[in-house]
C-alpha positions as a Markdown table, in Angstrom:
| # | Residue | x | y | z |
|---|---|---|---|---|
| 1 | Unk | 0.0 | 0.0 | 0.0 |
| 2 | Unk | 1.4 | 3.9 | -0.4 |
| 3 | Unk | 0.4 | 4.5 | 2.9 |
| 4 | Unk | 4.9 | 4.1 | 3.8 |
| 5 | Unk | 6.2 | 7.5 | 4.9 |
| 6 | Unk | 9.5 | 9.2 | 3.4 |
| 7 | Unk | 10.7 | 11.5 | 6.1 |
| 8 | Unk | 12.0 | 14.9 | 4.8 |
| 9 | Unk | 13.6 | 17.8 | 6.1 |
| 10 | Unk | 13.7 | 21.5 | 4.9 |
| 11 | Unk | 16.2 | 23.8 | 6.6 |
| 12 | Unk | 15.1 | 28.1 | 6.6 |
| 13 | Unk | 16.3 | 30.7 | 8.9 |
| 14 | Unk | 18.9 | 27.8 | 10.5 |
| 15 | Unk | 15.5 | 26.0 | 11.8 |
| 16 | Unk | 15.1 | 22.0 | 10.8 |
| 17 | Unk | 10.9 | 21.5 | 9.9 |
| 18 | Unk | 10.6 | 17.8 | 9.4 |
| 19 | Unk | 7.8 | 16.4 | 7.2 |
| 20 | Unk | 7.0 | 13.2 | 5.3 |
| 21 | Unk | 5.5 | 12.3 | 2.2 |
| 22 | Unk | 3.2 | 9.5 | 1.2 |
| 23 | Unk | 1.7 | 8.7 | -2.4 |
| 24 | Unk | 2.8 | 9.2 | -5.9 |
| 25 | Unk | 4.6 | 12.7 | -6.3 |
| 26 | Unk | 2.5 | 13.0 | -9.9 |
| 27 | Unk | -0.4 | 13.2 | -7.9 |
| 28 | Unk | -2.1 | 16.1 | -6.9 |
| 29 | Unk | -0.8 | 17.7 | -3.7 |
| 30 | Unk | -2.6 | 17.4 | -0.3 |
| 31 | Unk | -0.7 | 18.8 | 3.0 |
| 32 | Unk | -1.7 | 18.0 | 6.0 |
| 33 | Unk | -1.3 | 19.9 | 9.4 |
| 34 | Unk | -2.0 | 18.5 | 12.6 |
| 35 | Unk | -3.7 | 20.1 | 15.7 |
| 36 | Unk | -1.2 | 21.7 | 18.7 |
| 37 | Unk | 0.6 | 19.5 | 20.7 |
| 38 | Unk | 0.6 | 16.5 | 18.5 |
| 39 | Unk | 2.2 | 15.5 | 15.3 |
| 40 | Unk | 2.0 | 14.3 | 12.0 |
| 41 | Unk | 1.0 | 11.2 | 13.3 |
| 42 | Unk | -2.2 | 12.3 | 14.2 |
| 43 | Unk | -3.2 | 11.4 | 10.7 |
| 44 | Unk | -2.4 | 8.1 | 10.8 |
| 45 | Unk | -6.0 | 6.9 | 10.0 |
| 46 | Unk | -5.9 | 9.4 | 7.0 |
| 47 | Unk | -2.7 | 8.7 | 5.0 |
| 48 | Unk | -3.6 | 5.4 | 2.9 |
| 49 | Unk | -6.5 | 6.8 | 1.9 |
| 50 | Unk | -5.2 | 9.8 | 0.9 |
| 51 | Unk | -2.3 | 8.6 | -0.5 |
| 52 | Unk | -4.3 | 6.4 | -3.0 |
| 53 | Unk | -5.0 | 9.9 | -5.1 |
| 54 | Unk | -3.0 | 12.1 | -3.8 |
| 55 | Unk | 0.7 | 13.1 | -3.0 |
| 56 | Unk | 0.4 | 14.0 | 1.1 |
| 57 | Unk | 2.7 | 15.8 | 3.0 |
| 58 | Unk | 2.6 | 16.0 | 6.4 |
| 59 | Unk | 4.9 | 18.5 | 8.5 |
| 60 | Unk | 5.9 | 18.6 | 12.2 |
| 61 | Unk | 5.0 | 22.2 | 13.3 |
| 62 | Unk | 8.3 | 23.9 | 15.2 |
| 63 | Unk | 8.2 | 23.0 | 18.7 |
| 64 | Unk | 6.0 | 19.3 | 17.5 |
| 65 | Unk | 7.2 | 15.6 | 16.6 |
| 66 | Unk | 10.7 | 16.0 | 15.1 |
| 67 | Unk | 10.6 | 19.8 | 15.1 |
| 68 | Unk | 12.0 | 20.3 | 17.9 |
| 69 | Unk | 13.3 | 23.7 | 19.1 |
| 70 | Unk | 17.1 | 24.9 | 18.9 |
| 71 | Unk | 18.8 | 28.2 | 19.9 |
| 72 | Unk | 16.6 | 30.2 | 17.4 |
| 73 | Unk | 13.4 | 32.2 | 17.7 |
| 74 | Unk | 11.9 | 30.7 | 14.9 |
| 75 | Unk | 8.1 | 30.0 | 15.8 |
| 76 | Unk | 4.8 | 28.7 | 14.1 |
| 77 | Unk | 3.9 | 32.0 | 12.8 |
| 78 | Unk | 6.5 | 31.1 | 10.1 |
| 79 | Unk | 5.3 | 27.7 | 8.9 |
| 80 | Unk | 3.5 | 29.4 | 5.8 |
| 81 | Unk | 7.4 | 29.7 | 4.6 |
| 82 | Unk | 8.1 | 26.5 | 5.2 |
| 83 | Unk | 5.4 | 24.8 | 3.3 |
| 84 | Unk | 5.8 | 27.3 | 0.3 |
| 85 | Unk | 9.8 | 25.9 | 0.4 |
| 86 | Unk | 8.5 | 22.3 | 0.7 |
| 87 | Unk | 6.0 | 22.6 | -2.2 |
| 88 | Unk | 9.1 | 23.9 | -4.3 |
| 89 | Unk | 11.3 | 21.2 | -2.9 |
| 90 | Unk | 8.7 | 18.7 | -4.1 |
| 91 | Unk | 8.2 | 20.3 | -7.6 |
| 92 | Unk | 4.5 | 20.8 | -6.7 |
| 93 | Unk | 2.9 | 23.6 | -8.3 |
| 94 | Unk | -0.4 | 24.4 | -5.7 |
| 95 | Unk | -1.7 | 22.2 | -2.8 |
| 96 | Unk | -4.5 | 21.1 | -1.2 |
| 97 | Unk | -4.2 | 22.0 | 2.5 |
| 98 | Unk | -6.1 | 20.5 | 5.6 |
| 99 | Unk | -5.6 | 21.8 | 9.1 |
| 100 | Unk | -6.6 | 20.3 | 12.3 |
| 101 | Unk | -7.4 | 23.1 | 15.0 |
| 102 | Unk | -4.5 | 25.1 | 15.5 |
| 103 | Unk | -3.3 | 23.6 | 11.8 |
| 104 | Unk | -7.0 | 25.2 | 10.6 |
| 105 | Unk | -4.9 | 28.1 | 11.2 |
| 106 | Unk | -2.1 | 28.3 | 9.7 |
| 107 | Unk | -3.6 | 26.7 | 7.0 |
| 108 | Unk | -5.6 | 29.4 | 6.3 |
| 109 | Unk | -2.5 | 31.9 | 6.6 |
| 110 | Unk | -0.4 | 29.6 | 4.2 |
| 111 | Unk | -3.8 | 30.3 | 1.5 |
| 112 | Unk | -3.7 | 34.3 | 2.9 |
| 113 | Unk | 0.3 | 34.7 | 2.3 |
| 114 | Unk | 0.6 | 32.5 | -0.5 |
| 115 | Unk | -2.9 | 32.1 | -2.3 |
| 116 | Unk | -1.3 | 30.9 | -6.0 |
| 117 | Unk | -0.2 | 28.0 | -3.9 |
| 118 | Unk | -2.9 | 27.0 | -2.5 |
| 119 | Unk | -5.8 | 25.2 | -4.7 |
| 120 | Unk | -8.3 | 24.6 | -1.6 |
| 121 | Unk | -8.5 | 24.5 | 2.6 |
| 122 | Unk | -10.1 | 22.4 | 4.9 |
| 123 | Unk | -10.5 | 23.4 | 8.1 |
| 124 | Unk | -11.2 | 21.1 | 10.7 |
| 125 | Unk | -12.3 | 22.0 | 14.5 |
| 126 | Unk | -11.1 | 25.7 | 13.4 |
| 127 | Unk | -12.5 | 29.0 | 13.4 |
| 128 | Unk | -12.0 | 31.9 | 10.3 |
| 129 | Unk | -8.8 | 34.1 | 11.1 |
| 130 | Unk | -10.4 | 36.9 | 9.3 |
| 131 | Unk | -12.8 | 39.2 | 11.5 |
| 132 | Unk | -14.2 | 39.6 | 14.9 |
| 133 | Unk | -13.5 | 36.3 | 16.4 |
| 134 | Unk | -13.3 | 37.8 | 20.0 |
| 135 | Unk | -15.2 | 35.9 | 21.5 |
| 136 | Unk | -13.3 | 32.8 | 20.6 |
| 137 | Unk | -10.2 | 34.3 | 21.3 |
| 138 | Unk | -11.5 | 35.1 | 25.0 |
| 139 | Unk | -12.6 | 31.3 | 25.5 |
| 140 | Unk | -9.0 | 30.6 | 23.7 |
| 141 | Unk | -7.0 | 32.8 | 26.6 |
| 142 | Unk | -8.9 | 31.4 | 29.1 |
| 143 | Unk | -8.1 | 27.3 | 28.0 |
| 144 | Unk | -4.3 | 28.2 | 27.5 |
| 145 | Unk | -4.3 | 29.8 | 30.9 |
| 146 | Unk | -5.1 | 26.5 | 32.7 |
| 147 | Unk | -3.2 | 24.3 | 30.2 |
| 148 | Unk | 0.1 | 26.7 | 31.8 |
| 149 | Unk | -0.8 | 26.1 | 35.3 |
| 150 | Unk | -0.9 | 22.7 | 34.7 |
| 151 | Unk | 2.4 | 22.6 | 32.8 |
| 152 | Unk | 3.9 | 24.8 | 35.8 |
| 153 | Unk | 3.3 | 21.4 | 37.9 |
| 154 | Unk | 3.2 | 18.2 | 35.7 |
| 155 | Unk | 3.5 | 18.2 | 32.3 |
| 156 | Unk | 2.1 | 14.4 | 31.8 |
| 157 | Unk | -1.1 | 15.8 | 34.1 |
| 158 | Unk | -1.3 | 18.7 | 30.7 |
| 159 | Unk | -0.8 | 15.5 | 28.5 |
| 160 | Unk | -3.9 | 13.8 | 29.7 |
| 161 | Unk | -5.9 | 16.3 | 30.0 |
| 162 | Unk | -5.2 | 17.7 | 26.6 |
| 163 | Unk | -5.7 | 14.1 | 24.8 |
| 164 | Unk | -8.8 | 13.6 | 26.8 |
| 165 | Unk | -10.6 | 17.2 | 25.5 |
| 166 | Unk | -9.2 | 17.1 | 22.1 |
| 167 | Unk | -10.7 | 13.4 | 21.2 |
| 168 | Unk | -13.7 | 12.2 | 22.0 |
| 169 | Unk | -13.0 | 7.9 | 21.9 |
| 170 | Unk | -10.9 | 6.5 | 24.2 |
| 171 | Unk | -9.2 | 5.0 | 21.6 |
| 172 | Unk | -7.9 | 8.5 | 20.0 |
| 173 | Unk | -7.2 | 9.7 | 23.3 |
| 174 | Unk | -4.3 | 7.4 | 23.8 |
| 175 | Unk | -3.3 | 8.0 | 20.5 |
| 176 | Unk | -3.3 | 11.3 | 20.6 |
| 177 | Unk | -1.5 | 11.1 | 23.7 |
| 178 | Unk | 1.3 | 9.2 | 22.5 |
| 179 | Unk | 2.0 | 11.8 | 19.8 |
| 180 | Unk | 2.1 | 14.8 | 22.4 |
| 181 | Unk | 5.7 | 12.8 | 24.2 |
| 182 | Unk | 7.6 | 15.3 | 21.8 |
| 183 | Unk | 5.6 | 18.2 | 22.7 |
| 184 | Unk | 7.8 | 20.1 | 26.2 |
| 185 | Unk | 7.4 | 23.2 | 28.0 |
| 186 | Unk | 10.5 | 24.8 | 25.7 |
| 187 | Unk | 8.2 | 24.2 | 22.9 |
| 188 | Unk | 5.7 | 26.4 | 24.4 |
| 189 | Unk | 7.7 | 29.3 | 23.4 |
| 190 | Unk | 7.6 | 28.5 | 19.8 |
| 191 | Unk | 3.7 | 29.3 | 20.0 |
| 192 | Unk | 4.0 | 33.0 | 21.4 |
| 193 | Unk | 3.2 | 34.9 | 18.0 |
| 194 | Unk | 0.2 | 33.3 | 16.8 |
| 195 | Unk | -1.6 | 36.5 | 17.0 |
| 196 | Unk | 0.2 | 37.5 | 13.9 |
| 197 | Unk | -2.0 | 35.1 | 12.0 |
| 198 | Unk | -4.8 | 36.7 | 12.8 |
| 199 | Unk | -6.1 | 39.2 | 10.2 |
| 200 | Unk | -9.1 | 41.0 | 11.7 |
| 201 | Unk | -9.4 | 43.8 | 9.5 |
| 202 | Unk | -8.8 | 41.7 | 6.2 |
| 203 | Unk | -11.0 | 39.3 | 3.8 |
| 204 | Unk | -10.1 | 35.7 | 3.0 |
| 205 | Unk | -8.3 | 34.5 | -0.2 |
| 206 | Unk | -11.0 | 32.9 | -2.4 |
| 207 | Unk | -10.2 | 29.1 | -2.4 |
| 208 | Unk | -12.1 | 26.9 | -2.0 |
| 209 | Unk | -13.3 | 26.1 | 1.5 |
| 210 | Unk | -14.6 | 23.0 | 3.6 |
| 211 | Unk | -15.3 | 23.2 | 7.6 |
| 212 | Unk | -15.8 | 20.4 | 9.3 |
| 213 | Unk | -16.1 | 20.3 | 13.1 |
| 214 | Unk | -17.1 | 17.6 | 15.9 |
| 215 | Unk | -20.2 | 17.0 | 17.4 |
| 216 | Unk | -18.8 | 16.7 | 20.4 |
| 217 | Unk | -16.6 | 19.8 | 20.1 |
| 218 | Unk | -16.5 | 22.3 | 22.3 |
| 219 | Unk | -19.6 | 24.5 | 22.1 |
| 220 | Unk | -17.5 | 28.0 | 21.3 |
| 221 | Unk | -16.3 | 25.6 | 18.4 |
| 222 | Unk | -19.3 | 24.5 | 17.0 |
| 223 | Unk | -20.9 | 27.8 | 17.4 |
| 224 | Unk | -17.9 | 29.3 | 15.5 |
| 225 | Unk | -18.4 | 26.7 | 13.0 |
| 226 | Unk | -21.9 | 27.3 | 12.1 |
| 227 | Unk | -21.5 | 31.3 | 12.3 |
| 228 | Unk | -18.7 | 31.1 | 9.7 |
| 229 | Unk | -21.3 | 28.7 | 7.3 |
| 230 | Unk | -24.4 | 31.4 | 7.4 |
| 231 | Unk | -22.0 | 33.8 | 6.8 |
| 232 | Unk | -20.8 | 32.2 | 3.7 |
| 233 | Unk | -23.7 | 29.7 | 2.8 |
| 234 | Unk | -21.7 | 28.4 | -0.4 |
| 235 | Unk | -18.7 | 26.9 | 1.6 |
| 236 | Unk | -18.6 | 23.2 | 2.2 |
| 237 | Unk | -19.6 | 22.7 | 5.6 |
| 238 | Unk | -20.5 | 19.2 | 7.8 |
| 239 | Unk | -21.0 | 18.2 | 11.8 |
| 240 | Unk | -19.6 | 15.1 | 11.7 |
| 241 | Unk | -21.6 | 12.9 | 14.5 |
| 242 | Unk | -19.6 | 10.3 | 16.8 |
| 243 | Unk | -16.4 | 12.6 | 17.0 |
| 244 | Unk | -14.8 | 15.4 | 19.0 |
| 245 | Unk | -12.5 | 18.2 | 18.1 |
| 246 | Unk | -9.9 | 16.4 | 16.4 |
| 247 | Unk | -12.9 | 14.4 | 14.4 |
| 248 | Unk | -10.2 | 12.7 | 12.0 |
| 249 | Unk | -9.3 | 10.9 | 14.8 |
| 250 | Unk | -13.0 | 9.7 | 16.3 |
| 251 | Unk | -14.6 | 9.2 | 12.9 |
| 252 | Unk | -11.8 | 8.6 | 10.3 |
| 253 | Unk | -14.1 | 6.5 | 7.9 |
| 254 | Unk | -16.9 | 9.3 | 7.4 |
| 255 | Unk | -14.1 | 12.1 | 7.5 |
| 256 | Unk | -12.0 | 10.4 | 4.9 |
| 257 | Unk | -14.9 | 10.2 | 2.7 |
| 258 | Unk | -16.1 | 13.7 | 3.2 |
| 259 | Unk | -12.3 | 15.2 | 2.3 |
| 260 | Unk | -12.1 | 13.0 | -0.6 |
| 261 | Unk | -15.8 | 13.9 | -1.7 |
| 262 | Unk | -14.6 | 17.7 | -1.5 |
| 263 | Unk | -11.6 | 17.5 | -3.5 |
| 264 | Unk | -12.8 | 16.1 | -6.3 |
């Protein structure tokens, strides 16, 4: 099966970003960008299916998996570079990009920065960068507030806790666990800037867009979710029942399909 992983590494500003690719290269491009604190191997259920029609690459954000901080400043608001260098590296002329929470994000920054690249997003358990999102920011400052207290005192106690809100199954939780080991508190430091992907005084490129969020997400989520829909009716847009935030991981075998349905 294509679903075997060739692990890459792109140097820029003397930082090491790590990714992998998976499929045949003269398939259309699909990146994939996991949710904070985990790793490309949070898409683990995703990459043979994927892979079957499409070239995937999935990166480890700085400070995640085998991006692991060094002595420079280089932080997450930078990944956009990254995967426009990677996309060159890999002769790819545009990309289909997916983003799990936090990688919702900088997905839609990598279409903002560099929207020639960038042929569609999906945005899953995410929220719009663009506009008044206040009140998600608030609920935002509030969650990363307690996730440092507990990181002040036990680090595996943050672990658990986050694997256990993030994923709805049991199942996923461990998983998702397991993929965090990489995650430490110097990594914390590569996150400090992410306000600079936040653009709320600007319109969003014109890609193509699909939103999918968890049933069982958090309710600022889902509300977030279904504001952004009646705000643009024609944009893709599905609650995908049986799953939590990170619904690749609950519900892989309706999310699969619902990707694959979308790019086509």
């Amino acid at each position: 099966m294509s679903n075997e992983l060739t692990a890459k590494t792109i140097s820029l500003h003397d930082f090491d970003l790590h990714y992998s690719t998976a499929g045949n290269i003269n398939n259309p491009a699909l990146i994939l960008i996991h949710p904070a604190f985990g790793d490309h191997q949070c898409f683990v259920q995703q990459i043979d299916s994927f892979s079957q029609k499409y070239y995937v690459i999935l990166i480890d954000l700085p400070g995640h998996g085998r991006s692991q901080p060094n002595n420079t400043l280089i932080g997450i608001e930078h990944t956009p570079e990254y995967l426009a260098a990677i996309l060159q590296n890999e002769n790819q002329a545009q990309a289909h990009v997916l983003g799990v929470s936090l990688g919702s994000l900088i997905a839609q920054e990598f279409a903002y920065r560099y929207p020639h690249l960038v042929a569609s997003v999906t945005v899953v358990g995410g929220y719009s960068i663009f506009g008044d999102q206040r009140a998600v920011l608030r609920a935002q400052r509030k969650e990363m507030f307690k996730w440092m207290f507990m990181v002040l005192f036990s680090i595996e106690r943050f672990r658990r806790y986050v694997a256990r809100i993030s994923v709805f199954y049991p199942a996923g939780q461990e998983l998702f666990y397991q993929r965090m080991q990489y995650f430490s508190r110097s990594s914390f430091r590569l996150m400090s800037k992410l306000n600079q992907i936040m653009h709320p005084n600007e319109a969003a490129s014109k890609q193509q867009l699909l939103i999918l969020v968890g049933e069982h997400d958090q309710p600022i989520a889902l509300q977030a979710a279904r504001e952004w829909q009646q705000q643009q009716p024609t944009i893709g847009y599905h609650v995908l029942p049986n799953a939590g935030h990170c619904a690749n991981m609950d519900n892989p075998t309706l999310f699969n399909q619902l990707v694959l349905d979308f790019l086509l």
